[in-house]
C-alpha positions as CSV (number, residue, x, y, z in Angstrom):
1,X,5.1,-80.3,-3.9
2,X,6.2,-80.0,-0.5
3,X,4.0,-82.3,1.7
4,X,4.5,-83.6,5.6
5,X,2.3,-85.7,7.8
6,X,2.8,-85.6,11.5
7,X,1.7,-88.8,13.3
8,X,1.5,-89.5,16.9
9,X,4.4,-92.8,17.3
10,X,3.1,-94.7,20.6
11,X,-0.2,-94.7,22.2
12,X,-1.0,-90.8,21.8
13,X,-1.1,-87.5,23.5
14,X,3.1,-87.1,22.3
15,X,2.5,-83.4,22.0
16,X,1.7,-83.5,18.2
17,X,-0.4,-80.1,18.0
18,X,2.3,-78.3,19.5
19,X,4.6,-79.6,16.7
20,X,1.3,-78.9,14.4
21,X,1.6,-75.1,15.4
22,X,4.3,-74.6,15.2
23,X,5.1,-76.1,11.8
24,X,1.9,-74.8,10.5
25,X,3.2,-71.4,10.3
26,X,5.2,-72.2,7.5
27,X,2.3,-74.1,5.8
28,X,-0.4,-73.3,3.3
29,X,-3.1,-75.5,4.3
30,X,-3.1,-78.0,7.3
31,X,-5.7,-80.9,6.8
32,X,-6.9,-83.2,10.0
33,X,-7.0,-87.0,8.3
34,X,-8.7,-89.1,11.1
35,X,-10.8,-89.2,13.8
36,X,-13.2,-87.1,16.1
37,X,-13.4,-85.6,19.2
38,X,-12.1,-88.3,21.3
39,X,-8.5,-87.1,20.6
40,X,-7.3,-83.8,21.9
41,X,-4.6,-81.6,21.0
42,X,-3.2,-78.7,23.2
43,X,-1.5,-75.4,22.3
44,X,0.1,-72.9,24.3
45,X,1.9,-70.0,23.1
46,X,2.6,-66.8,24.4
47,X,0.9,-67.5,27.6
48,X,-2.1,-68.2,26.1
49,X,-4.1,-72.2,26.2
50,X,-5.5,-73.6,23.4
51,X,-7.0,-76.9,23.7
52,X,-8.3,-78.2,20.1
53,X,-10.3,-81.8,19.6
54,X,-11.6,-81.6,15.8
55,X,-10.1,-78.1,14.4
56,X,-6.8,-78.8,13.1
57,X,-4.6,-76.9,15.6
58,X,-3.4,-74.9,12.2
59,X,-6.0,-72.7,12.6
60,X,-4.0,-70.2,15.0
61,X,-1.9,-69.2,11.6
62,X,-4.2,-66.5,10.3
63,X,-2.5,-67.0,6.6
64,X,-3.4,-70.6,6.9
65,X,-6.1,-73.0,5.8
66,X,-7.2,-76.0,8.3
67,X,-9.3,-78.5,6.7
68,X,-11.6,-80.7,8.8
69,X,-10.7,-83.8,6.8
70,X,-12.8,-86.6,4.5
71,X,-12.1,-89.5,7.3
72,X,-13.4,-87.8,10.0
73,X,-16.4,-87.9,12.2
74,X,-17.3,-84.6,13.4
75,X,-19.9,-83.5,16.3
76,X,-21.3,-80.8,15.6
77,X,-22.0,-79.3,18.4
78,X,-18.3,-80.0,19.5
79,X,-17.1,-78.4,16.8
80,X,-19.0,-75.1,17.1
81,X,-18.3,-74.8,20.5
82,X,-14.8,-75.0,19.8
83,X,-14.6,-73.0,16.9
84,X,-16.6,-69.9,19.6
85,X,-14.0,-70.5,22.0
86,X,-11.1,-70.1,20.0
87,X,-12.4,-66.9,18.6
88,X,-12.7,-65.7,21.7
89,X,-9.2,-66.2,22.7
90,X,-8.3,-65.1,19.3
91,X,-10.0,-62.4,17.0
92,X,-7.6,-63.6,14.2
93,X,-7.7,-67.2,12.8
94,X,-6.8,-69.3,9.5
95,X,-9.8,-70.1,7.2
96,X,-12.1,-73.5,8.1
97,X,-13.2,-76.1,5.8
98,X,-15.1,-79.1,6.3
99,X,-14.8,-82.0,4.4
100,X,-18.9,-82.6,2.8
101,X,-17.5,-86.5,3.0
102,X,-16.8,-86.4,6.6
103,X,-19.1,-88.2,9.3
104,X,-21.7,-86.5,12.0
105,X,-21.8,-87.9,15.1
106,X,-25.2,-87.8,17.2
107,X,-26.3,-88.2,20.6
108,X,-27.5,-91.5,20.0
109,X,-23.6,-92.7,19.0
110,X,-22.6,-91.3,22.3
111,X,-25.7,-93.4,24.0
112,X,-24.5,-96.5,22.3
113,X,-20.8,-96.2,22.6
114,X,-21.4,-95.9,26.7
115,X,-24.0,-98.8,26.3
116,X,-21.8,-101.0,25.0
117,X,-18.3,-100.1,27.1
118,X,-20.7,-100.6,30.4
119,X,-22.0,-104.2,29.0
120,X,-18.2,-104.9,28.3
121,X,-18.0,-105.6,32.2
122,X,-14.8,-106.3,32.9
123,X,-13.6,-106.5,28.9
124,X,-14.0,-102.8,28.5
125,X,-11.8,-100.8,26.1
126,X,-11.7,-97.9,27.9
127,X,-13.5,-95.4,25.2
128,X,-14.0,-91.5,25.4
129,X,-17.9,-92.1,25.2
130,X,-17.6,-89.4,22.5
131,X,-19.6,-91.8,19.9
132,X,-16.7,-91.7,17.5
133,X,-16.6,-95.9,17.6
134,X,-20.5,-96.1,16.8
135,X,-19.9,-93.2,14.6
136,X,-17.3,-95.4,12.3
137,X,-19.7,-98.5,12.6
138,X,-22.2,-96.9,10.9
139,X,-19.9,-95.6,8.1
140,X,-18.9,-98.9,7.7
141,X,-22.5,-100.3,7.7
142,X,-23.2,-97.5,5.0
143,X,-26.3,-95.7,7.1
144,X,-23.9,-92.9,8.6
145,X,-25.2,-89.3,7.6
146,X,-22.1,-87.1,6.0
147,X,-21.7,-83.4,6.5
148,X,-22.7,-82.5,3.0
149,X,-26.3,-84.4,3.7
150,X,-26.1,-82.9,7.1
151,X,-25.8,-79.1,6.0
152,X,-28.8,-79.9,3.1
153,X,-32.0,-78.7,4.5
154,X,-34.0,-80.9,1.6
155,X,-32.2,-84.1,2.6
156,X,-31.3,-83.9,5.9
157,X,-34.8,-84.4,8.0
158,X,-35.4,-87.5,5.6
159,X,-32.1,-89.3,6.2
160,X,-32.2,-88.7,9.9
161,X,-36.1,-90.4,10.1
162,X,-35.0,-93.6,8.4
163,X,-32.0,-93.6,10.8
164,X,-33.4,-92.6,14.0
165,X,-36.0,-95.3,14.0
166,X,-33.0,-98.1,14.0
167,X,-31.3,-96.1,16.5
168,X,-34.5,-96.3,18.3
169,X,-34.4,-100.0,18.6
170,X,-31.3,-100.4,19.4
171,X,-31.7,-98.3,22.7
172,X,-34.7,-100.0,23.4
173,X,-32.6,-103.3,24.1
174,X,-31.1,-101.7,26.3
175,X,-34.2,-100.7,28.4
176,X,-33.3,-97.0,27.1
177,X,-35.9,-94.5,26.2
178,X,-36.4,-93.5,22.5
179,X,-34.8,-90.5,21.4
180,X,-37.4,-87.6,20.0
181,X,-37.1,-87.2,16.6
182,X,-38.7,-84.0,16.2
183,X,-36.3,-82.3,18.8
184,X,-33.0,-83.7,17.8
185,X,-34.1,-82.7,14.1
186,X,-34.7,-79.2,15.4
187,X,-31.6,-78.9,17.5
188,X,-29.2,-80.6,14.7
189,X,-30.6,-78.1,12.2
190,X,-29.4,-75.2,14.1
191,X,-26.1,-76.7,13.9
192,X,-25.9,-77.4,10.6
193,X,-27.2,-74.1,9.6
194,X,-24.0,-72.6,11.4
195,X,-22.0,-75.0,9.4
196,X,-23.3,-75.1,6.2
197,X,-20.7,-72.1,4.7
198,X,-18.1,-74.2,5.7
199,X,-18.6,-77.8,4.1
200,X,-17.2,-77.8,0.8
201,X,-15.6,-80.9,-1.3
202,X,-12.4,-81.0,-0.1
203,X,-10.4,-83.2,-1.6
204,X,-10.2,-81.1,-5.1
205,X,-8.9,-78.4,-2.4
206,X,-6.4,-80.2,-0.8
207,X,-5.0,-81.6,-4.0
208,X,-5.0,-78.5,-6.4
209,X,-2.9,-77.1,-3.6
210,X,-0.3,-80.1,-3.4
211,X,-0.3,-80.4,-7.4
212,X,0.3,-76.7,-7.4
213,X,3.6,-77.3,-5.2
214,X,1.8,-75.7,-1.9
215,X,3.0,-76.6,1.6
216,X,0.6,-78.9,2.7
217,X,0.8,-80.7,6.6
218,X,-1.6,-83.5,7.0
219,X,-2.3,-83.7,11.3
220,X,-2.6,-86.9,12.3
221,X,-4.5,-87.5,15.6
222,X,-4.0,-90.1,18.8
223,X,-1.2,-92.4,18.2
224,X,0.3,-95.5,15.6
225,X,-0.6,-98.7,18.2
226,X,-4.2,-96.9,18.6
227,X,-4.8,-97.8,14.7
228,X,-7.6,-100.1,13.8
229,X,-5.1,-102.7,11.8
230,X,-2.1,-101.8,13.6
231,X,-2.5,-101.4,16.9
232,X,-3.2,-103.4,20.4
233,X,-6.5,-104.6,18.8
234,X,-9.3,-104.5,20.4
235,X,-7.9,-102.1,22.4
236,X,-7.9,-99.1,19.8
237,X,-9.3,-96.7,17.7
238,X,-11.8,-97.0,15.0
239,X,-9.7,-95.0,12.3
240,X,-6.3,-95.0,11.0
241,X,-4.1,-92.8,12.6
242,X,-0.7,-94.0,11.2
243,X,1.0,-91.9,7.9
244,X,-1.0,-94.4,5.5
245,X,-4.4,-92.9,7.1
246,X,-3.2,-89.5,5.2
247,X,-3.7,-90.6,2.5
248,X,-7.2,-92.3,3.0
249,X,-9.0,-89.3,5.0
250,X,-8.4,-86.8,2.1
251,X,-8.1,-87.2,-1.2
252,X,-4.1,-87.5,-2.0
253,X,-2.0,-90.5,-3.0
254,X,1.0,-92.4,-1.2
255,X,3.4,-90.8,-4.0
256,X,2.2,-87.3,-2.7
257,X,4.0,-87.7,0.7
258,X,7.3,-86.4,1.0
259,X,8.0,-86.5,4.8
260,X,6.6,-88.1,7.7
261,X,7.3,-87.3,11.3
262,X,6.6,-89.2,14.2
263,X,6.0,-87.7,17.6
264,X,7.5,-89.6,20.7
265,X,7.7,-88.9,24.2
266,X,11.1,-89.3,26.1
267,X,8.6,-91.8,28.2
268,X,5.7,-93.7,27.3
269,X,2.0,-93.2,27.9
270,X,-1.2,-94.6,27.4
271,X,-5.0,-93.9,28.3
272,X,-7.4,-96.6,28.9
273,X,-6.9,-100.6,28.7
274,X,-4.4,-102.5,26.5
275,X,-1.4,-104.0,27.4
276,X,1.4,-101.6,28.5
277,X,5.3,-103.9,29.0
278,X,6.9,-100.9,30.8
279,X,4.6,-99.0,32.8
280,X,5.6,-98.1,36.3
281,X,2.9,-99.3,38.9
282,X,5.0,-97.4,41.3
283,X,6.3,-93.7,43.1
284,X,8.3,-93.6,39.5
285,X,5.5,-93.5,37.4
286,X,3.3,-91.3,39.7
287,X,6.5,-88.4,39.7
288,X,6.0,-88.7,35.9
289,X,2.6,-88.5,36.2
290,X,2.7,-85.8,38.3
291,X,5.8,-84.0,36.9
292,X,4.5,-84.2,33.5
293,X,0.8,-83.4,34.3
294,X,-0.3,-86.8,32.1
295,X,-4.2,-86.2,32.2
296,X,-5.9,-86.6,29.1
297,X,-7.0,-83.3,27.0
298,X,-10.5,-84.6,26.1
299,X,-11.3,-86.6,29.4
300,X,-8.7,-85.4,32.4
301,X,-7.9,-89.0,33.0
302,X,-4.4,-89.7,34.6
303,X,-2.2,-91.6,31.9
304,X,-0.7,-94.8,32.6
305,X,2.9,-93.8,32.5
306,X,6.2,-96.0,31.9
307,X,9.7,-96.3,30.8
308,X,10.7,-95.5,26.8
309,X,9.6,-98.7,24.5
310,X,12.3,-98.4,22.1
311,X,11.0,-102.1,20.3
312,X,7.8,-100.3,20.1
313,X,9.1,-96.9,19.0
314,X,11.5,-98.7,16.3
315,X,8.2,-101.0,14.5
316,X,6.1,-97.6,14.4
317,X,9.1,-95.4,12.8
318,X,9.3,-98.8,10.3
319,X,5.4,-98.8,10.1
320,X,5.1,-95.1,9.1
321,X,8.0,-94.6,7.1
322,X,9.1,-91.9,9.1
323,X,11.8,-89.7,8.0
324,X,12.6,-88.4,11.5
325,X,11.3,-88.5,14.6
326,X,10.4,-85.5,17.3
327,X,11.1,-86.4,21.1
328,X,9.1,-84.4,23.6
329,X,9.3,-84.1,26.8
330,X,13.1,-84.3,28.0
331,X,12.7,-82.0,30.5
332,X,10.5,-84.4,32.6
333,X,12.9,-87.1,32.7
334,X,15.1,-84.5,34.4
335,X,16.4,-85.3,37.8
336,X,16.0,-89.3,37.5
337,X,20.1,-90.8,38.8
338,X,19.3,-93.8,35.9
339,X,17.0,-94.3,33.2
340,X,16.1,-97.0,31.4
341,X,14.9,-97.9,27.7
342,X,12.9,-101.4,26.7
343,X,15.5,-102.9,23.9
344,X,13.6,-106.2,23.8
345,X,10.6,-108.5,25.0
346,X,11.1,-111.9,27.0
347,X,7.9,-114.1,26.1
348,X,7.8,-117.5,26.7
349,X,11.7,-117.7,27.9
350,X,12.0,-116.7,24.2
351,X,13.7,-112.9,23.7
352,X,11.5,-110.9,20.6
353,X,12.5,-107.7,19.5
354,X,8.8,-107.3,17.7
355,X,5.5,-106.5,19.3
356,X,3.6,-109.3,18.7
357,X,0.4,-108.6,16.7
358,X,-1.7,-111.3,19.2
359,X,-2.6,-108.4,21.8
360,X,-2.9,-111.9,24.2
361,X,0.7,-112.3,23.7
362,X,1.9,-108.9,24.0
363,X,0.1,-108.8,27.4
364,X,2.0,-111.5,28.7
365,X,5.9,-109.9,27.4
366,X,8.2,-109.0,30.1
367,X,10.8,-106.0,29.0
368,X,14.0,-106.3,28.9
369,X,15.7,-103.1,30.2
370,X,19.1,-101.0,28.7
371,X,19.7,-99.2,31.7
372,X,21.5,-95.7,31.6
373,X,22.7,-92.4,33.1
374,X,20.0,-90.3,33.5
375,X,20.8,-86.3,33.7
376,X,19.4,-83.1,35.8
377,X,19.0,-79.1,35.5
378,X,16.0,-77.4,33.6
379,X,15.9,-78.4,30.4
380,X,13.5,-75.8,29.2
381,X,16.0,-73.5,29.5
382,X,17.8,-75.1,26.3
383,X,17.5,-73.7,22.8
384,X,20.0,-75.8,21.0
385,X,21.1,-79.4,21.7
386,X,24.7,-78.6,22.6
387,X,22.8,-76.9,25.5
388,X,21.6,-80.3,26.7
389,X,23.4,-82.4,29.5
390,X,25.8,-85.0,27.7
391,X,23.6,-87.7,29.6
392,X,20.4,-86.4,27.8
393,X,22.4,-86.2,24.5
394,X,23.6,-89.8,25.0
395,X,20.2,-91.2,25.3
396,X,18.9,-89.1,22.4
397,X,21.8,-90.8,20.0
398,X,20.8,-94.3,21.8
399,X,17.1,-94.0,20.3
400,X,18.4,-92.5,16.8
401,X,20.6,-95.7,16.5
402,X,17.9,-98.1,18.1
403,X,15.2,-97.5,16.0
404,X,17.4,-96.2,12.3
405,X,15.5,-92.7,12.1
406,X,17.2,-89.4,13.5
407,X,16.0,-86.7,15.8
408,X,14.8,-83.8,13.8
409,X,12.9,-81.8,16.1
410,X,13.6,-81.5,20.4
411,X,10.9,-80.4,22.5
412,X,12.0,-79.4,25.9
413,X,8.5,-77.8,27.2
414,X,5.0,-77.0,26.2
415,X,5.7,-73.2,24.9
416,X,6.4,-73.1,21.0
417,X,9.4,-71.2,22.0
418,X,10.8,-74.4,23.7
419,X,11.5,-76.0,20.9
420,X,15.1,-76.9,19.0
421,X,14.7,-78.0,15.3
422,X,17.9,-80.0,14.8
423,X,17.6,-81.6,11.2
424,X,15.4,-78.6,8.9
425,X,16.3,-80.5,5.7
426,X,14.0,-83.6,6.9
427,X,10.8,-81.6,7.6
428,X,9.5,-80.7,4.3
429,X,11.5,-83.2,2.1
C-alpha cells in the first residue's frame, strides 16, 4: 500500500510538478486533490515544455493513470484545451479520469471573482480571476453543478436554469449585463460532450488501487500558507492544499498515507498580497527574480521574492507531517558572497519562533536573520550532493536541523535530469 502526497511547503510555485513527473514514473495512478486552474504546474524534459493547470502533471507517463480529483473545480474549457495541447506535444499520454464529484466552473464565477477583487479597492487579495473562489462558494452554499450533472444531458440544462437566474442577479448589482442562458447552455454542452467518457466515480478507483497495494501519488497544488484554515487568511486559497486535503479531495483515509513530501525553494516566493517577513524590496530580490525567472505559470506575474523562512518552513513540515522535504532551486542562490535564513520573528520587542495565526500580526513581524556563507559555480552541473560546494551543503544541513525533517530529494534545475534523490527509503514509506 505504497502511498505519497507531494505538497507545496510555502506560498507555492516550489517546483512540485517537476517532482510530480518525475516520481510519477514509478507510480500507478497520480490523483490531483485540490483546486483549479488558478495553480500551474510546469514540466520540462528532454527539451520539451509542459505547462499543466488542472491535469495532474502524471499524465506524461504513458503506463500511468492521472485522476482529476473529487475536491476540485474544473473549467472545462480549460481543461480541454489543455488536454489538446499536450497531445500535441505528445502522441503518447497516461489515461484521464475525472472525478463525477468534482466542481465546474463557469463564466459567470470568473465575472464574479474579478467583481469582487475590483470592489476590494485597496483590500484586494490578489486572485487569478479564474473563478475558482466563487467556484468553492457555491459548493459550500450547495448550488455548485458537479461534473457528473455536468456530463448528463437530461439534468444538465435544468440545473444550469435554476442557477443562472441567481447568477443573473448577482451581476446585475453590479451594473453587469445578464448572461444568455441559451448560449452558455449550448457552448457548455459541447464541452461536456467531449468530457463525458472521462467522468467516472473516482474514489472506488483510487481506493481499490491503494487497498490493492498500488503506487498511488496524490499532487497537491499551490502551497501550505495558501490553505483556507492554515494559511495567511484572507490572503489564500479556497481549498486545502496541505497533506490533510489528500485525504478530503478523494476518497482515502489519513491511515492510507505513508509518506508526505514537501517542496521548498532554497528562497522564498509569493504571488499576490499577504504579508511576506523576508522579501527583498531591493537589487537582491530583483537578481532572484530575474535569475530564477519567478513569473507565475497561470498569470506571468513577477513573484515577490525573499530570503529562506526557516520559522515558516519548520511549522509547515510540523503541519503536514512531512517525512522529508525536497529543496529546489540551489542553483539560483549561486554566486551570492552571504546568505541568510529567517530563524525567528521580532513582534512587539518580543522574539516568536511561530507564525502567528492573526495575519494582522504576522504583517507587522520583523525577521530575525542567521546569516551565512553563500557558495558559487553552476550547480546544475551536480548529480550527487558530494558534488555540491561545501557552503551549499552546509546550508542544506542548517535547514534539515532547523526544521527536524531531512533532505530527500535536491533539485538543482528545471530538467528532470537535474535532479539528486538523496534519501530513496523516505519517498514511498
Amino acid at each position: 500500500m505504497p502511498t505519497l502526497v507531494i505538497i507545496g511547503a510555502q506560498w507555492g510555485d516550489e517546483a512540485k510538478g517537476k517532482l510530480v513527473d518525475v516520481l510519477g514514473a514509478e507510480a500507478d495512478l497520480v490523483v490531483r486533490y485540490s483546486g483549479g486552474n488558478n495553480a500551474g504546474h510546469t514540466v520540462i524534459t528532454g527539451g520539451q515544455e509542459f505547462k499543466f493547470h488542472l491535469i495532474p502533471a502524471g499524465i506524461l507517463h504513458p503506463d500511468t493513470t492521472a485522476i482529476v480529483g473529487s475536491g476540485m473545480v474544473v473549467c472545462p474549457k480549460g481543461l480541454l484545451e489543455e488536454l489538446d495541447r499536450t497531445r500535441s506535444q505528445k502522441s503518447e499520454l497516461g489515461t484521464l479520469l475525472i472525478s463525477s464529484a468534482a466542481h465546474v466552473v463557469f463564466p459567470y464565477h470568473r465575472m464574479l471573482d474579478s467583481l469582487e477583487e475590483e470592489a476590494r479597492g485597496a483590500n484586494r487579495i490578489g486572485t487569478t480571476s479564474r473563478g475558482i473562489g466563487p467556484a468553492y462558494q457555491d459548493k459550500v452554499a450547495r448550488i455548485g453543478i458537479r461534473m457528473g450533472e455536468f456530463v448528463d444531458p437530461e439534468v444538465f440544462p435544468t440545473r444550469l436554469a435554476d442557477i443562472i437566474q441567481v447568477k443573473n442577479r448577482m451581476l446585475a448589482m453590479f451594473g453587469k449585463e445578464p448572461l444568455d442562458f441559451q448560449a452558455l447552455l449550448t457552448e457548455y454542452q459541447a464541452y461536456a460532450e467531449r468530457l463525458r467518457p472521462f467522468v467516472v466515480d473516482t474514489d472506488p478507483v483510487v481506493q481499490d488501487a491503494v487497498y490493492g497495494g498500488k503506487r498511488v501519488l496524490f499532487e497537491g497544488a499551490q502551497g501550505t500558507f495558501l490553505d483556507l484554515d492554515s494559511g495567511t487568511y484572507p490572503y489564500v486559497t479556497s481549498s486545502h492544499p496541505t497533506a490533510g486535503g489528500a485525504t478530503i479531495g478523494t476518497g482515502i483515509g489519513p491511515r492510507m498515507i505513508d509518506s508526505v513530501l514537501g517542496v521548498c525553494k532554497a528562497y522564498t516566493t509569493r504571488v499576490g498580497s499577504g504579508p511576506f517577513p523576508t522579501e527583498l524590496l531591493d537589487d537582491v530580490g530583483e537578481w532572484i527574480r530575474q535569475h530564477g525567472k519567478e513569473y507565475g505559470t497561470t498569470t506571468g506575474r513577477g513573484r515577490r521574492c525573499g530570503w529562506l523562512d526557516l520559522v515558516m518552513l519548520r511549522q509547515s513540515c510540523r503541519l503536514n507531517s512531512l517525512s522529508g522535504l525536497v529543496v529546489t532551486r540551489l542553483d539560483i542562490l549561486s554566486g551570492f558572497e552571504t546568505v541568510k535564513v529567517c530563524t525567528g520573528y521580532q513582534l512587539d520587542g518580543k522574539t516568536i519562533d511561530y507564525v502567528p495565526a492573526n495575519t494582522f500580526e504576522f504583517e507587522r513581524v520583523e525577521p530575525v536573520y542567521t546569516e551565512m556563507p553563500g557558495w558559487s559555480g553552476d550547480l546544475r552541473v551536480c548529480r550527487k550532493p558530494e558534488d555540491l560546494p561545501s557552503e551549499a551543503r552546509s546550508y542544506l544541513k542548517f535547514m534539515e536541523e532547523f526544521t527536524q525533517t531531512p533532505a530527500t530529494i535536491l533539485s538543482v534545475g528545471p530538467d528532470r535530469a537535474e535532479t539528486m534523490v538523496v534519501r530513496p527509503d523516505l519517498i514511498w514509506g
